[in-house]
MITORRO-138020 format. One record per residue (C-alpha): residue number from 0; x, y, z. Coordinates in nm, 2 decimals. Layout:
# MITORRO-138020
NUM_X_Y_Z
...
//
This chain:
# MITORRO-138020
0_8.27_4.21_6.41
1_8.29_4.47_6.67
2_8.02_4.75_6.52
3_8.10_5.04_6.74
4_8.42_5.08_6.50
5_8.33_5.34_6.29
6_8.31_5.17_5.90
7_8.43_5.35_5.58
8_8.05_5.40_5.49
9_7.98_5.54_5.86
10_8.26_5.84_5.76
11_8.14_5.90_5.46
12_7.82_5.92_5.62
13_7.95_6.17_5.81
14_8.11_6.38_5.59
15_7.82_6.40_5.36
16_7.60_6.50_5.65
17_7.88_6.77_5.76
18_7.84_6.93_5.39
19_7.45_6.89_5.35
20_7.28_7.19_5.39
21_7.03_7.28_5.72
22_6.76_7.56_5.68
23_6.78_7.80_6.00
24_6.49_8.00_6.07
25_6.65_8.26_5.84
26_6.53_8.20_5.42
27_6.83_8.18_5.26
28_7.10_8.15_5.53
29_7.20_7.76_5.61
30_7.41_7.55_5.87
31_7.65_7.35_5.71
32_7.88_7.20_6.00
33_8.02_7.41_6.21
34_7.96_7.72_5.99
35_7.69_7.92_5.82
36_7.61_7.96_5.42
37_7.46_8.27_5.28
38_7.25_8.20_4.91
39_7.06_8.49_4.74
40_7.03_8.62_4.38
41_7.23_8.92_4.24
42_7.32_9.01_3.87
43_7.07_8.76_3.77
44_7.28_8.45_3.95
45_7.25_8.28_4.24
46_7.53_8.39_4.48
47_7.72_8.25_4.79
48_7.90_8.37_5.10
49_7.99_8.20_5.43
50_8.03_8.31_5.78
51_8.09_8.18_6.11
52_7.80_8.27_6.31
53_7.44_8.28_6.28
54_7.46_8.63_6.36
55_7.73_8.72_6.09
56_7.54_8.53_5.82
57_7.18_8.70_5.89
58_7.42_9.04_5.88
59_7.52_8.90_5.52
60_7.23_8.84_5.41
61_7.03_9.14_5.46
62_7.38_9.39_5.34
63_7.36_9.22_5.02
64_6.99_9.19_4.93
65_6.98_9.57_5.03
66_7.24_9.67_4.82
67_7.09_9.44_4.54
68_6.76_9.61_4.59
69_6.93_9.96_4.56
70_7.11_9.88_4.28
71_7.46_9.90_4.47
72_7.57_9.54_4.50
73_7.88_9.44_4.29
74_8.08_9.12_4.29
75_8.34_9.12_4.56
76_8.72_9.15_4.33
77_8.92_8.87_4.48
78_9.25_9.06_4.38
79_9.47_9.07_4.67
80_9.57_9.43_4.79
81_9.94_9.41_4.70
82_9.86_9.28_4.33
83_9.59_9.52_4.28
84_9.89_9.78_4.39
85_10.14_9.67_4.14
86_9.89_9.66_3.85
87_9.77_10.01_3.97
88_10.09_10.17_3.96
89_10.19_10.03_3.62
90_9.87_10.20_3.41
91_9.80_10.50_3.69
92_9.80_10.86_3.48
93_9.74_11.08_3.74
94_9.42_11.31_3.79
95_9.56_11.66_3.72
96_9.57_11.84_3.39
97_9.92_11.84_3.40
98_9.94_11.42_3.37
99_10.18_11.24_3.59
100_10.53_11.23_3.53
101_10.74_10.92_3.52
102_10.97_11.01_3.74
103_10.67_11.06_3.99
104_10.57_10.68_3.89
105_10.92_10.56_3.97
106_10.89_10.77_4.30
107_10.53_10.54_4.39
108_10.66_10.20_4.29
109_10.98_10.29_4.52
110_10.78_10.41_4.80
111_10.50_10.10_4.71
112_10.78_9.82_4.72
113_10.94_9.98_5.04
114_10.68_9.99_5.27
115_10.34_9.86_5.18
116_10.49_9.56_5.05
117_10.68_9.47_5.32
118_10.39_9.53_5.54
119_10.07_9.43_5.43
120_9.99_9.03_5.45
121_10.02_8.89_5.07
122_9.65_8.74_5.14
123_9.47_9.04_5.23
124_9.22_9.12_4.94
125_9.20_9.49_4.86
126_8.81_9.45_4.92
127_8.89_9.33_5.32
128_9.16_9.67_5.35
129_8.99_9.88_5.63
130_9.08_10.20_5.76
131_9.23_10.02_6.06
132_9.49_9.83_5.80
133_9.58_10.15_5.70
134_9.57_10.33_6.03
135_9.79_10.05_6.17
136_10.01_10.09_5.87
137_10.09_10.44_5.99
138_10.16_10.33_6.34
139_10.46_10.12_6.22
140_10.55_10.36_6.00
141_10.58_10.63_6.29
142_10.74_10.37_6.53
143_11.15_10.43_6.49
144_11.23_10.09_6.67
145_11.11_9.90_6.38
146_11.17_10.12_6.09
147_11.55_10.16_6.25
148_11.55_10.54_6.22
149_11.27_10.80_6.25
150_11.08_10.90_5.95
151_10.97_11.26_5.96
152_10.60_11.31_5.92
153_10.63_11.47_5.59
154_10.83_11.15_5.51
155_10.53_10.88_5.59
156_10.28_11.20_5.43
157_10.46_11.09_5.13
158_10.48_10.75_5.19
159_10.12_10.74_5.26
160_10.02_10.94_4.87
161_10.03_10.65_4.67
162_9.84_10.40_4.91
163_9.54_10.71_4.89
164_9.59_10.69_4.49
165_9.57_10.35_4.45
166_9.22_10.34_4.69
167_9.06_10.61_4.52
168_9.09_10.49_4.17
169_8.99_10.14_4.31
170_8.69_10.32_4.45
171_8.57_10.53_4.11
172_8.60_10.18_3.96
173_8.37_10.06_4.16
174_8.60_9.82_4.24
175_8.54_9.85_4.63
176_8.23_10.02_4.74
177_8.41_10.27_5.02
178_8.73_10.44_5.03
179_8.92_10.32_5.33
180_9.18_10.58_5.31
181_8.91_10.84_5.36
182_8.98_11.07_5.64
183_9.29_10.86_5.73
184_9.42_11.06_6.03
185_9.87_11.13_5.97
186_10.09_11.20_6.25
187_10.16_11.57_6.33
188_10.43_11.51_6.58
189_10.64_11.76_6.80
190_10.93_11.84_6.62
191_11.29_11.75_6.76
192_11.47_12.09_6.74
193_11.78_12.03_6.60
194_12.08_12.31_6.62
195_12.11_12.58_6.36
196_12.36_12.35_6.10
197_12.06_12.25_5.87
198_11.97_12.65_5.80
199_11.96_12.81_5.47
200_12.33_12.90_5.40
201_12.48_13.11_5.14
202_12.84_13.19_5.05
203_12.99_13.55_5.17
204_13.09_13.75_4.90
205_13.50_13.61_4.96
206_13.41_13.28_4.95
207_13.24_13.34_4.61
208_13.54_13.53_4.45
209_13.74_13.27_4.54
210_13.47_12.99_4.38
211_13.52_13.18_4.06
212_13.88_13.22_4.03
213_13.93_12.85_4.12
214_13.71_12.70_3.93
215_13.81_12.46_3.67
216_13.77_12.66_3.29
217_13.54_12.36_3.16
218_13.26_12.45_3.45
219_13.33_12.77_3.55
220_13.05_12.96_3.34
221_12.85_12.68_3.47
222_12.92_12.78_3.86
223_12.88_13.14_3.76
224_12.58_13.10_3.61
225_12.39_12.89_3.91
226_12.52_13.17_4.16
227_12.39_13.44_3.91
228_12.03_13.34_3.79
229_11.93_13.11_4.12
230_11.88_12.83_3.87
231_11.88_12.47_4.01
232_12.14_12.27_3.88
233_11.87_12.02_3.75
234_11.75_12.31_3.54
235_12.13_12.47_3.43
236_12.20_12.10_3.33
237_11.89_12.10_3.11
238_11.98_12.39_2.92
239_11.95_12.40_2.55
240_12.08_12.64_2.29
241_11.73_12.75_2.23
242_11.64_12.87_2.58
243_11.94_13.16_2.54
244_11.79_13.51_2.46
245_12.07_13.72_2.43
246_11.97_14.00_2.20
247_11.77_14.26_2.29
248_11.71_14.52_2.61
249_11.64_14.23_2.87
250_11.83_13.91_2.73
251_11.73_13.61_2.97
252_11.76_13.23_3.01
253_11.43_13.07_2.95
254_11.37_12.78_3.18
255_11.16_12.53_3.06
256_11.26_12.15_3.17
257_11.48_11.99_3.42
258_11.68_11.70_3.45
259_11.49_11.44_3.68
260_11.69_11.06_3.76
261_11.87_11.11_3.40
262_11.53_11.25_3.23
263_11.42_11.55_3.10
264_11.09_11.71_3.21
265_10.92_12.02_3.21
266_10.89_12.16_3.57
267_10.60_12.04_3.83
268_10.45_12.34_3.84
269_10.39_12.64_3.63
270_10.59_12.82_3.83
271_10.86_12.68_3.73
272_10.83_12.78_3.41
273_11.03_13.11_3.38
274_11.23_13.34_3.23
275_11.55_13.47_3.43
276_11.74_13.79_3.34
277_12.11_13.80_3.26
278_12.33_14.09_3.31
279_12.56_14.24_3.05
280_12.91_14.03_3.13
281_12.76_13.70_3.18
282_12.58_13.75_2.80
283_12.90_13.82_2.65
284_13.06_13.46_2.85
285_12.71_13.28_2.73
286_12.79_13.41_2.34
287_13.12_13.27_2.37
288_12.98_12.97_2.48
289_12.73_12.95_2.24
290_13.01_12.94_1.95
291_13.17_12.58_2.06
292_12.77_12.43_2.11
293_12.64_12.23_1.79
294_12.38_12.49_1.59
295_12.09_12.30_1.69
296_11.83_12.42_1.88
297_11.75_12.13_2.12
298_12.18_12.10_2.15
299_12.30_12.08_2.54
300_12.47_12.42_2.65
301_12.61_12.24_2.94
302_12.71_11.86_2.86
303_12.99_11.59_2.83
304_13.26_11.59_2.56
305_13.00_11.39_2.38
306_12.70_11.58_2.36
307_12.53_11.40_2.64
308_12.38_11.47_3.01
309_12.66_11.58_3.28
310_12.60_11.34_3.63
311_12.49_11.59_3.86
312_12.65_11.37_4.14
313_13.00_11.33_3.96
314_13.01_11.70_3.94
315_12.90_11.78_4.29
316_13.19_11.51_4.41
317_13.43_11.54_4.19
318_13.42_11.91_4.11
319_13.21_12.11_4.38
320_13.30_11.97_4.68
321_13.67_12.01_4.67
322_13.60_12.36_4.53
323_13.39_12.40_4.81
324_13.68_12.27_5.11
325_13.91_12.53_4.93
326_13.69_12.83_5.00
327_13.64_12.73_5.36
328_13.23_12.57_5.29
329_13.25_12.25_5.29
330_12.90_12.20_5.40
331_12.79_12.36_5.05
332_12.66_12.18_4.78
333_12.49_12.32_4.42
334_12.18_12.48_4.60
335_12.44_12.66_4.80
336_12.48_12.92_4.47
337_12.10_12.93_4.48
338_12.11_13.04_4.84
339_12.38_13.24_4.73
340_12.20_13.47_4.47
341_11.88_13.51_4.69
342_12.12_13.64_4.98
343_12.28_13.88_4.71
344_11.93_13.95_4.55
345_11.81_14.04_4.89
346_12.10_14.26_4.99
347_12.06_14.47_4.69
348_11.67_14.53_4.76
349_11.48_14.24_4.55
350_11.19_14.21_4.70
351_11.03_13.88_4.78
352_10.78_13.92_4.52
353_11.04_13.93_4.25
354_11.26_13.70_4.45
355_10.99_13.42_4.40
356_10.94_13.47_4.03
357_11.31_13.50_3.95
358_11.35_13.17_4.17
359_11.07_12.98_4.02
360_10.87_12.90_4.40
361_10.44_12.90_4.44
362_10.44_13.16_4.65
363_10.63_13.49_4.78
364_10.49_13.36_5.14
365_10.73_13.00_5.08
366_11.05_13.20_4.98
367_11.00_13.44_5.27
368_10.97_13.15_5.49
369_11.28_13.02_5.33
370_11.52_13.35_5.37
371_11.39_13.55_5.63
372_11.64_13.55_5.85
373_11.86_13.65_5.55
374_11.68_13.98_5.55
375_11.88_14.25_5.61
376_11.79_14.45_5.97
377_11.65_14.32_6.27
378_11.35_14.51_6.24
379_11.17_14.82_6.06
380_11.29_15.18_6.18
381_10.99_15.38_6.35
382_10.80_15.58_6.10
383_10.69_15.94_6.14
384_10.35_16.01_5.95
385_10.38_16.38_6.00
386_10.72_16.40_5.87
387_10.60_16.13_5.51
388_10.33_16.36_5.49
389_10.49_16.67_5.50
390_10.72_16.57_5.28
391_11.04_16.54_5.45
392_11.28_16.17_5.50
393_11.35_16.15_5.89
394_11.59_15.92_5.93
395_11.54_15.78_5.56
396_11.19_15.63_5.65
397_11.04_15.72_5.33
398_10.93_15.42_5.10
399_11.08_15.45_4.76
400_10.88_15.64_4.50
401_10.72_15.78_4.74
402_10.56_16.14_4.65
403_10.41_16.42_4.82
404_10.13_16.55_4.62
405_9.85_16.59_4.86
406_9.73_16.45_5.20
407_9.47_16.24_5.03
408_9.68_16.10_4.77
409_10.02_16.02_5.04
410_9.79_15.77_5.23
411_9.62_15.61_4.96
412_9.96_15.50_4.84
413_10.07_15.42_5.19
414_9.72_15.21_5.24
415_9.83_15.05_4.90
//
């Protein structure tokens, strides 16, 4: 028998000796074949982790009996990042008082299923996601050869929110120890300066006229109603019997919810919440309305035969845009009237304080940024102080209201 063939008892041999543990010069860190083992006591059991190096293993060792010792260690989740995702998204309530809307849910999981599950290796455990992972992430998000188009960087902003969500709540948990999202550096791009097609337009007066007189009888005080009040046509379609005040000194249209993917909701922000007035005519057209809507109070003003939601995209197709071709715009679409009644707003002196309000925006500073160039004049006429303060109007200079009562008082309400 030729004994330098290796037996079935010599292999076995060997495997037992290639799992038997070796102390190194390290307490609790052993050579096990070709790798290391890690052994020490947390949470009142005896745990175990394994590296590949000496150096790695000792590294081990002294992170977790430090953290034990401070009272920071915790059992490392073996949830993999893109479960721990899905589960997140399903039970995530926001972290603002005004609670998370569905509609923004549907928005995540979109955005989730998209990108960061077609990116992110189906092993990687969310405990192993480092800010590199998520810094690479943004690379190939930025990089138009393999994303087939360019995403703007508000676009991969966006993307990026629910990936930040997910890793904070993971990390008040205490399911990972640190946020690897933390600081997570976005691209701020030069912007490709594109020509003048995608600015704010509104309808000339004509073209308006026109829109009227055309419009089909069944949507008409719809159309006239967007291009009068500014309302979005998520918040016109939305409308209930209730939110009509038309009695009174200042009748108005309450806005209060919005139709979002086929649901109502109330608006993101307070802002949103508002109450628009309503001249004289368009009252009288509303009461008519009003007459043919069931008496209910939650009953749609603005709906099918049946009672139920319009489609804002059927109307826009099948209704606005051919309306739209036969006043010569047919770049318009339903924000067009919105455009349209700041333009008209502005023209007759609204200011962009009152402007915002009436439109429902955070800030006078976003809808000046919006219709500036929609202002009327190129610039402000020169002002002479002497002739304000003496009480005189050269060349119509003098701010409305405006009233000469003494030197003192003229520029305090100037300063003001």
């Amino acid at each position: 028998m030729d004994s330098s063939k290796p037996t079935a008892a010599t292999a076995a041999d060997d495997t037992r000796d290639a799992r038997k543990l070796v102390k190194t010069r390290t307490p609790g860190v052993f050579k096990r074949g070709n790798s290391y083992v890690v052994i020490f006591r947390a949470g009142g059991k005896q745990r175990k982790e394994f590296a590949r190096t000496l150096d790695e293993a000792r590294r081990i060792k002294r992170e977790r009996e430090t953290d034990r010792d401070r009272g920071e260690w915790q059992e490392r989740a073996t949830i993999t990042f893109r479960s721990y995702l899905t589960e997140w998204i399903d039970r995530y309530h926001g972290q603002g008082r005004r609670g998370f809307r569905e509609g923004t849910r549907e928005e995540y999981r979109r955005l989730l299923d998209t990108y960061a599950h077609g990116y992110f290796a189906e092993s990687l455990r969310l405990v192993d996601v480092t800010p590199r992972h998520l810094a690479q992430f943004v690379a190939w998000l930025a990089d138009e050869g393999k994303q087939g188009k360019r995403l703007s960087d508000s676009s991969i902003g966006n993307i990026v929110i629910p990936l930040r969500a997910a890793l904070a709540t993971a990390r008040r948990e205490g399911t990972i120890r640190h946020n690897p999202a933390q600081g997570l550096a976005l691209p701020h791009r030069e912007q490709i300066q594109e020509d003048d097609d995608d600015a704010v337009k509104a309808l000339d007066r004509e073209q308006l006229a026109l829109l009227l007189s055309i419009a089909p009888a069944r949507h008409r005080l719809l159309i006239e109603l967007l291009a009068a009040t500014g309302l979005r046509i998520s918040e016109a379609l939305a409308l209930q019997r209730r939110d009509f005040k038309l009695d009174g000194s200042r009748p108005v249209v309450r806005v209060r919810r919005a139709i979002v993917k086929g649901r109502m909701e109330p608006p993101k922000t307070k802002h949103g919440r508002r109450d628009v007035p309503i001249c004289p005519a368009l009252v009288f057209k509303l009461r008519t309305r009003l007459a043919d809507v069931a008496d209910a109070p939650d009953a749609l003003v603005f709906c099918t035969a049946a009672g139920r939601l319009l489609d804002p995209d059927n109307l826009r197709a099948r209704t606005l845009k051919p309306l739209m071709q036969e006043v010569g715009a047919p770049w318009a679409a339903f924000h067009t009237l919105r455009h349209t009644f700041a333009s008209l707003q502005l023209a007759n002196g609204c200011n962009i304080l009152q402007l915002s309000r009436v439109l429902g925006h955070h800030s006078p500073s976003f809808t000046l940024s919006v219709y500036t160039h929609l202002l009327p004049g190129e610039e402000a006429p020169a002002l002479d102080l002497g002739d304000v303060l003496a009480g005189g109007n050269a060349g119509g200079n003098v701010p409305h209201g405006l009233q000469t009562h003494s030197t003192e008082d003229d520029l305090s309400e100037l300063a003001a």
